[in-house]
C-alpha positions as CSV (number, residue, x, y, z in Angstrom):
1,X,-11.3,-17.6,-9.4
2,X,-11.1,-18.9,-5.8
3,X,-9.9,-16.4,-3.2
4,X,-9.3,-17.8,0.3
5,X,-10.4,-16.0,3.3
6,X,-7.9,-13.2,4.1
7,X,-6.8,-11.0,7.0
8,X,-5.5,-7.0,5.7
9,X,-3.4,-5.2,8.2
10,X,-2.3,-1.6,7.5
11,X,1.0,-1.4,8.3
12,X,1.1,2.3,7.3
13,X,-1.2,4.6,6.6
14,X,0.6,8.2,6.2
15,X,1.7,10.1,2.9
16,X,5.5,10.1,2.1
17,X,6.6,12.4,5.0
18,X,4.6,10.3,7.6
19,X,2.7,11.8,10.7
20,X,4.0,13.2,12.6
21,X,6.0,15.1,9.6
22,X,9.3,16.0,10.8
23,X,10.0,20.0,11.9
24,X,6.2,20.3,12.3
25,X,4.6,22.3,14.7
26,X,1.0,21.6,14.1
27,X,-1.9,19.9,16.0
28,X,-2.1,16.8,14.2
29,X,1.5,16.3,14.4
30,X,1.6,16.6,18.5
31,X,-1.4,14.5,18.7
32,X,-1.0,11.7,21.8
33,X,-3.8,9.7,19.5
34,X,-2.2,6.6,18.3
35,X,-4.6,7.2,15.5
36,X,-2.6,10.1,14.3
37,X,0.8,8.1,14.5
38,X,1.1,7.3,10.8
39,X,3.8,5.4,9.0
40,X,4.2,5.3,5.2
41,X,1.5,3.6,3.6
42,X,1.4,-0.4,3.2
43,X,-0.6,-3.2,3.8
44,X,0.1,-6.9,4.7
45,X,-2.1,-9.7,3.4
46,X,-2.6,-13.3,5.0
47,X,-3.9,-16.6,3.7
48,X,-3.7,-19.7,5.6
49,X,-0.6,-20.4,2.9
50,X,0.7,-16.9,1.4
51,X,2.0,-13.6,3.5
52,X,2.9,-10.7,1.0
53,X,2.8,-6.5,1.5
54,X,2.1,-4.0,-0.9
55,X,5.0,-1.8,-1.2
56,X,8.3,-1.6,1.4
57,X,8.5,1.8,3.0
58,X,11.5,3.2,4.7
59,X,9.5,2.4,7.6
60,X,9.3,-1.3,6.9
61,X,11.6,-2.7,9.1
62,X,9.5,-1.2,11.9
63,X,6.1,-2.4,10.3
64,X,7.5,-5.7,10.0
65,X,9.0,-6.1,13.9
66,X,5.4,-3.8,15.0
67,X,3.0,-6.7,12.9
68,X,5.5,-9.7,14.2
69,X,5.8,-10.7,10.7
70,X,7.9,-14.0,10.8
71,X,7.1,-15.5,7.3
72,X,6.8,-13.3,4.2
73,X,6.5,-15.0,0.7
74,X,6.5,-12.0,-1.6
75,X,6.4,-8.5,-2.0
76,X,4.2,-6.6,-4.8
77,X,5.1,-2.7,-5.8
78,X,2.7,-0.3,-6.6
79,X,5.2,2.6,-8.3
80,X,8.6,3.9,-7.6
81,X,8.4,6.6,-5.3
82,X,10.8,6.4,-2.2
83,X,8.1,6.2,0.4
84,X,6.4,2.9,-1.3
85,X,10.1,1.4,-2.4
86,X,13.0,2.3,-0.1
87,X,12.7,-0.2,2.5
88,X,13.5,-3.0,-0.2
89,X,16.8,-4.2,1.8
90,X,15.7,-4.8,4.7
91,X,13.4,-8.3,2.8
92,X,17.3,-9.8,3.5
93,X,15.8,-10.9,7.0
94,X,13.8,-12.8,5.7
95,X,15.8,-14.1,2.9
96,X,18.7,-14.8,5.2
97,X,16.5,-17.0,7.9
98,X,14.2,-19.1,5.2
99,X,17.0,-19.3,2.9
100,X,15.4,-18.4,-0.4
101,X,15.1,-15.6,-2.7
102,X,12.3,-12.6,-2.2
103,X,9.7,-12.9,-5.1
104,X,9.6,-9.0,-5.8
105,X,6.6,-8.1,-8.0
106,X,6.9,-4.9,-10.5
107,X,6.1,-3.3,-13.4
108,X,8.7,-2.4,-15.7
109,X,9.0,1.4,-14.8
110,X,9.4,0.7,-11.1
111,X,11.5,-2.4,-11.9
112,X,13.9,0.0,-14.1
113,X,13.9,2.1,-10.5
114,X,14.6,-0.5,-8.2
115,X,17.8,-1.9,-10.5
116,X,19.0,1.9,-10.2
117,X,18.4,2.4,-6.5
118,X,19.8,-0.6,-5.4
119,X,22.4,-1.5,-8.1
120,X,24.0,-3.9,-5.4
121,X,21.1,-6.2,-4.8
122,X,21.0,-6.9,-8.5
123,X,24.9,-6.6,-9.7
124,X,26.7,-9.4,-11.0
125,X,29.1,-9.7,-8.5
126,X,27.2,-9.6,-5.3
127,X,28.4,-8.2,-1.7
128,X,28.1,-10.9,1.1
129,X,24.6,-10.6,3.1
130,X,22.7,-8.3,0.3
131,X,19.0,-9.8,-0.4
132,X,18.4,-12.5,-2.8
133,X,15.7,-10.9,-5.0
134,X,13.7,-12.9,-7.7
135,X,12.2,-10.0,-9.5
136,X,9.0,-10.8,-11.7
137,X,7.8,-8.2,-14.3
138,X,3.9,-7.8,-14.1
139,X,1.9,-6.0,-16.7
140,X,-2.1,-5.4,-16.2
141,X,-2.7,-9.1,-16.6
142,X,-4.4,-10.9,-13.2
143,X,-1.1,-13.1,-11.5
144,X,-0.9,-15.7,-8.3
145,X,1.4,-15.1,-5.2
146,X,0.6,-18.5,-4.0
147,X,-3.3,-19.1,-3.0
148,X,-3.7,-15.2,-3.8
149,X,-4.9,-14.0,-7.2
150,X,-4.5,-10.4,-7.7
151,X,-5.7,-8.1,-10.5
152,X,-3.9,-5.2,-11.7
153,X,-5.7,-1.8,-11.6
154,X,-4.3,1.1,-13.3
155,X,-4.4,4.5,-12.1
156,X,-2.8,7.9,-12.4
157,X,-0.5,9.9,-10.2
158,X,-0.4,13.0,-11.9
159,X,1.0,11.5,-15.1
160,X,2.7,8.4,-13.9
161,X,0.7,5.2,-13.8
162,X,0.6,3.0,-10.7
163,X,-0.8,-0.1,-9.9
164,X,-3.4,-0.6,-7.5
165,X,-4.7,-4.3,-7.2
166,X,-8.3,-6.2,-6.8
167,X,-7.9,-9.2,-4.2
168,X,-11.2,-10.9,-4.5
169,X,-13.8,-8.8,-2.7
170,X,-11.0,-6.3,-1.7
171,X,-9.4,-3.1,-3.5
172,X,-6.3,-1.6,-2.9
173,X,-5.0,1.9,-4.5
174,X,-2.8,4.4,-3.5
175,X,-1.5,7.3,-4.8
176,X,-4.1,8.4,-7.3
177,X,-5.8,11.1,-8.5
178,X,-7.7,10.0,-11.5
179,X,-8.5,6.5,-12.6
180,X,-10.3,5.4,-16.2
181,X,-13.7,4.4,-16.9
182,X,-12.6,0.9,-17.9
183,X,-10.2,0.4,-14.7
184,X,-13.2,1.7,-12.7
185,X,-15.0,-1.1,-13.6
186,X,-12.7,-3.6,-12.1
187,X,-13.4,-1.8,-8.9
188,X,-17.2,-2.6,-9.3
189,X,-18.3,-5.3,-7.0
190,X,-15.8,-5.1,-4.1
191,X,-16.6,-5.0,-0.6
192,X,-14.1,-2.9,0.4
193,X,-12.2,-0.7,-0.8
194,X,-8.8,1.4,0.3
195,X,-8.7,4.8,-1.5
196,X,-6.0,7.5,-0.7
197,X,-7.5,10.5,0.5
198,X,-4.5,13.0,1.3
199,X,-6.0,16.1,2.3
200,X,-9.0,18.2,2.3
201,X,-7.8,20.8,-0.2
202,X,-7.3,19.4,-3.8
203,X,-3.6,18.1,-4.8
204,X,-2.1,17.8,-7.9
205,X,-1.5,14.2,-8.1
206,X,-3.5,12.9,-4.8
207,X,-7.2,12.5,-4.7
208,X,-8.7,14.9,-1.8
209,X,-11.0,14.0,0.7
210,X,-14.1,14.9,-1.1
211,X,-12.9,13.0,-4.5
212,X,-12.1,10.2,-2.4
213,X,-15.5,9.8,-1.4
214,X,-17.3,10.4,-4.6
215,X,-15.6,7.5,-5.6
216,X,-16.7,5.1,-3.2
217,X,-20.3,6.7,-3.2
218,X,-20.0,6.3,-7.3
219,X,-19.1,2.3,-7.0
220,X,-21.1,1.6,-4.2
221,X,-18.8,0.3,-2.2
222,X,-19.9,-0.7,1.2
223,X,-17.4,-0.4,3.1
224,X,-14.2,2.2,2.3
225,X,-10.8,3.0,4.3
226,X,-8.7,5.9,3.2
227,X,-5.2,5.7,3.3
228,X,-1.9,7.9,1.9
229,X,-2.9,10.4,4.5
230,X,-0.9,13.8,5.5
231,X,-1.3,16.2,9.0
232,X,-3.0,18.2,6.6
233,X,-5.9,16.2,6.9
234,X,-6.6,17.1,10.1
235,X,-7.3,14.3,13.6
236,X,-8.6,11.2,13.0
237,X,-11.0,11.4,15.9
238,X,-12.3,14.9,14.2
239,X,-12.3,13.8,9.9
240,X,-14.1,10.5,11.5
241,X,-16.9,12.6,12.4
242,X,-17.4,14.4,8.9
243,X,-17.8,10.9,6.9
244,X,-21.2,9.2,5.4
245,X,-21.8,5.9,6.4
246,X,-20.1,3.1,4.7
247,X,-16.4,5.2,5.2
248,X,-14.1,5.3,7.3
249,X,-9.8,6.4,8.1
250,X,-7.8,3.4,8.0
251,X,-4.9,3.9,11.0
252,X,-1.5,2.1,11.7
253,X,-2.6,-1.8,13.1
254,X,-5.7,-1.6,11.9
255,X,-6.7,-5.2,10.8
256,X,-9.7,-6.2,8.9
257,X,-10.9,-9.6,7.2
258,X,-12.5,-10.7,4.3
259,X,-14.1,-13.7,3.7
């Protein structure tokens, strides 16, 4: 399937209490590195045609004004988790100025989250200025938003499954800590791939940083970001320094292509 060349910027790259956390006291978090300055995690891909993000965090309105985003054609949700949903009403910018509807991709368990959390977007009766959402259900089964063709990757967060998605050449998953043999092999192949890596001791329902790199070493990916990443991780000037070759921390603005 054709994939058009594409430009990736990471509009966030933190876990769900961002960096620097609130209350915190710690190193990372008083960092004056812009690297260490992370908003909840999302990305924005470009065609020449098609402009859609993974994933409105509560931080999105910010992304959106930070990336000068003026056009956005859809948005596709990896799971239902407040830091990768919550930011959903603030799409009525965009719906308001090009006067059409939002195409909202979801599966059916973070559909069923987004009707509850914002019953007023989708109620019969709707309030004046709420965002016109068109919201389509998506399964495991490859889609097009536009000129972009995007496979569905399964994974596990602790026991709930979220979607990560193959673009072409590129990978995108977040929130993870275990994914199958069969939705590993949908992985195989890409150029570059974004993994979470949260911290360096081992979570519960977040890959660490040593898992995160087995992985990428495993598929032989040439180049891999991390993403999803917490104060616990440490500096991103000193974790830059620990990584093979081939791996790398994503940051807030970071842009990248792929041909």
């Amino acid at each position: 399937m054709f994939v058009p060349p594409l430009k990736i910027t990471f509009l966030g790259t933190g876990t769900s209490g961002g960096v620097p956390m609130i209350a915190c006291d710690c190193h990372v978090c008083h960092s004056h590195d812009a690297k260490d300055q992370r908003y909840r995690s999302s990305i924005l891909i470009e065609s020449d045609t098609t402009t859609l993000v993974i994933d409105t965090t509560p931080d999105f309105r910010s992304q959106m004004l930070q990336a000068n985003v003026k056009k956005l054609d859809a948005v596709v949700f990896t799971h239902p988790h407040k830091d990768h949903i919550a930011g959903l009403d603030d799409v009525k910018a965009f719906t308001y100025f090009h006067q059409q509807p939002m195409k909202v991709y979801a599966n059916d368990l973070t559909a069923g989250a987004l009707r509850r959390e914002f019953s007023y977007i989708f109620a019969d009766n709707k309030y004046p200025g709420v965002p016109d959402i068109d919201l389509q259900l998506i399964e495991k089964s490859p889609f097009i938003i536009g000129d972009i063709p995007l496979i569905p990757v399964e994974v596990l967060h602790l026991k709930m499954p979220v979607l990560g998605f193959r673009i072409g050449k590129f990978t995108y998953i977040t929130d993870a800590n275990h994914i199958d043999a069969a939705e590993l092999k949908k992985i195989e192949g890409s150029e570059v791939l974004v993994l979470n890596a949260l911290r360096k001791e081992k979570h519960i329902s977040h890959f660490n940083l040593d898992e995160a790199i087995a992985i990428a070493q495993q598929l032989k990916i040439p180049q891999t970001y991390f993403t999803h990443i917490s104060h616990q991780l440490g500096k991103h000037t000193e974790v830059s320094k620990e990584l093979p070759h081939g791996v790398a921390l994503a940051y807030d603005g970071l842009q990248i292509n792929i041909d």
